[in-house]
Residue, then its C-alpha position, 0 to 999 in steps of 0.5 A: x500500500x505504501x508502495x502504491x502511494x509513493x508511485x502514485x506521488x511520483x507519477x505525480x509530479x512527473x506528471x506536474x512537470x511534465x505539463x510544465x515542460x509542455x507549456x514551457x514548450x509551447x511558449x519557446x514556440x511563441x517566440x517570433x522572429x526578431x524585428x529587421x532593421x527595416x522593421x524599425x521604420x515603424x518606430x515613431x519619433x516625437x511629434x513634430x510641432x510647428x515654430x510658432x506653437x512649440x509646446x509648453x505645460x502652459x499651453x497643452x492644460x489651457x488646451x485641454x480645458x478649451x478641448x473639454x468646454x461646452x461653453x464655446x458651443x452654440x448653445x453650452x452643450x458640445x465640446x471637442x470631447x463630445x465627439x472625440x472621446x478619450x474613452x471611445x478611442x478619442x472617437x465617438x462609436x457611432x457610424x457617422x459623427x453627431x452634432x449641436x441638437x442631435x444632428x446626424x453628420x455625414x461622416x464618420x469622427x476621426x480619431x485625435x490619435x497621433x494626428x499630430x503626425x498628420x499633413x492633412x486633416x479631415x477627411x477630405x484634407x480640407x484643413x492643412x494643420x492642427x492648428x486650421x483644423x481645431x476651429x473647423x467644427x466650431x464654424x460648422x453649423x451642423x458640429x458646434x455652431x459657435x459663435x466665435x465673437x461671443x465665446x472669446x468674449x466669455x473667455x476674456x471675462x472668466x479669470x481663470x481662463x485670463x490666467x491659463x491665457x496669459x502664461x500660455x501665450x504672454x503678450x498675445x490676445x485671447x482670440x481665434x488664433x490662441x483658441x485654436x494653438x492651444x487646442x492644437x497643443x493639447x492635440x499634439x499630446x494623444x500620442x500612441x507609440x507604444x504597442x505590443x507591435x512597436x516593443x517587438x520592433x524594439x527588440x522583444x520578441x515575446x510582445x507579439x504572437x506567431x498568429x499576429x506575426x504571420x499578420x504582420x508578413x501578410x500586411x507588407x506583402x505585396x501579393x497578400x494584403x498589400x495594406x502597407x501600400x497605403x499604411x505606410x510607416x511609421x504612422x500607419x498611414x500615407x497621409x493620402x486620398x484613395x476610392x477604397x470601393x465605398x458603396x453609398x446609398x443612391x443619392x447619398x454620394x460622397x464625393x470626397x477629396x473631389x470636392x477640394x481637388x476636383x480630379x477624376x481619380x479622387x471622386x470618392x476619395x478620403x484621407x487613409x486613416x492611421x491604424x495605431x488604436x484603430x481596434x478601439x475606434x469602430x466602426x470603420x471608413x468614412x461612413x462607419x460602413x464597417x462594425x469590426x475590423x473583421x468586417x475591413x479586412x472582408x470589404x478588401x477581400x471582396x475588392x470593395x463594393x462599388x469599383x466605378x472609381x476604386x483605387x488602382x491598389x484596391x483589387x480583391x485579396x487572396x486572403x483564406x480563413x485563417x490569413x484574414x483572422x491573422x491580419x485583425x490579430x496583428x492590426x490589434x498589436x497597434x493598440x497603445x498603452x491606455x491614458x487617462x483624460x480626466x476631463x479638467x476642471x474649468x475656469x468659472 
């Protein structure tokens, strides 16, 4: 009996290292390949920041209070943060953005995320910097319908936001112009560089799995996915306009880039978007056309919906089961760390 008891012990730890062994095994066998030099292009280095707005702590809090105050909305109801909400993605959720009264828009809202890395912005690429586009929704009747004349009037009266002013750009007047570069520096702040994709790049080959590595391959190759033609390094995106095969209900076309640019090749064109964060900013395309990134990846698969004018670089992917579901795995190790945004308190 005590024979069997021992043996029975034995086996058991064998046993217990035995799986230990095997889960050993298993997780050797996760370690990808180490990232290339030419992988390193992907590495995002500081934001750049334009002479005249260099950033400052001064200037980024007065910005985040600007960014997160109904106040300078039409009727004290909508700030910058109702669409683009820290929690959301710096998005909102929604298939195409909402307005001042409950106004449905046209388009989808755009991430905040590492726009400070753009060269065109909107959709359309009708603002040229951070700092044209932080006023464009205020302007916009259907967005917040400010009136520009009375929300700096307010902020001249409020001592708290005399203050926040008056050391964030000493010497310079409380107007359009400082609204519009302190919301910039507090744009240029929400930054994503650090994802599980940028540390294996960095050097850790465990930060990404074999199935997200094999997403990874597919995503550069040209005769795969072929996403980096238009994702380009290091920020996901070409700063470019594509027809991306979008279909439109009829008589609600979107003309795109054709409305600011008007070219043949740009009737229903946007801006490529980043992908850094994108797992946590559906739905997708310009009019929130897609729920998931699976449903993306498919829309590529199919070459698009409505070829009338699509991209020459959008053709239909040989793409199976198993190479889709690799590509949403790796376009997932792009999530950056998560930042609280705790909304400030404002100047009363």
């Amino acid at each position: 009996m005590m024979k069997s008891k021992i043996a029975l012990h034995w086996l058991g730890h064998c046993s217990f290292w035995l799986a230990a062994a095997l889960v050993g095994t298993a997780a050797a066998a996760e370690t990808v390949p180490a990232a290339t030099e030419q992988d390193r292009e992907w590495l995002l280095g500081a934001p750049p920041e334009p002479a005249h707005n260099r950033s400052t702590p001064e200037r980024i809090e007065l910005g985040r209070a600007l960014f997160f105050d109904p106040r300078l909305s039409g009727n004290g109801t909508v700030s910058c943060g109702s669409c683009h909400n820290p929690a959301l993605g710096w998005s909102d959720g929604l298939r195409t953005g909402v307005g001042i009264n409950g106004t449905v828009l046209g388009r989808a809202t755009p991430t905040v995320v590492n726009t400070a890395y753009n060269t065109q912005f909107m959709w359309d690429g009708r603002k040229k910097s951070l700092e044209d586009q932080a006023l464009g929704p205020m302007k916009t009747p259907e967005e917040m319908r400010t009136d520009l004349a009375a929300a700096i009037e307010l902020l001249g009266r409020l001592p708290g936001y005399q203050s926040m002013f008056a050391k964030a750009y000493p010497g310079e007047a409380i107007g359009e112009e400082t609204v519009a570069k302190a919301i910039a520096a507090f744009e240029r702040t929400v930054v994503s560089n650090d994802s599980r994709f940028d540390r294996w790049v960095s050097g850790d080959r465990r930060a990404i799995t074999a199935q997200e590595w094999r997403g990874y391959q597919l995503f550069k190759d040209p005769a795969k996915g072929n996403c980096v033609v238009c994702h380009a390094p290091p920020n996901f995106t070409d700063n470019g306009y594509h027809n991306v095969g979008i279909a439109h209900p009829s008589g609600a076309e979107d003309l795109g880039r054709y409305k600011i640019r008007p070219a043949a090749v740009l009737k229903g064109a946007f801006k490529t978007p980043t992908l850094r964060d994108a797992e946590l900013t559906a739905p997708y395309f310009h009019n929130g056309a897609a729920a998931n990134l699976a449903d993306v990846v498919a829309h590529y698969v199919r070459g698009g919906d409505d070829r009338s004018n699509v991209s020459k670089d959008v053709r239909k992917l040989d793409l199976d089961a198993r190479e889709q579901a690799d590509l949403v795995a790796f376009m997932k190790t792009l999530t950056g760390a998560v930042r609280a945004a705790s909304i400030p308190a404002l100047p009363q």
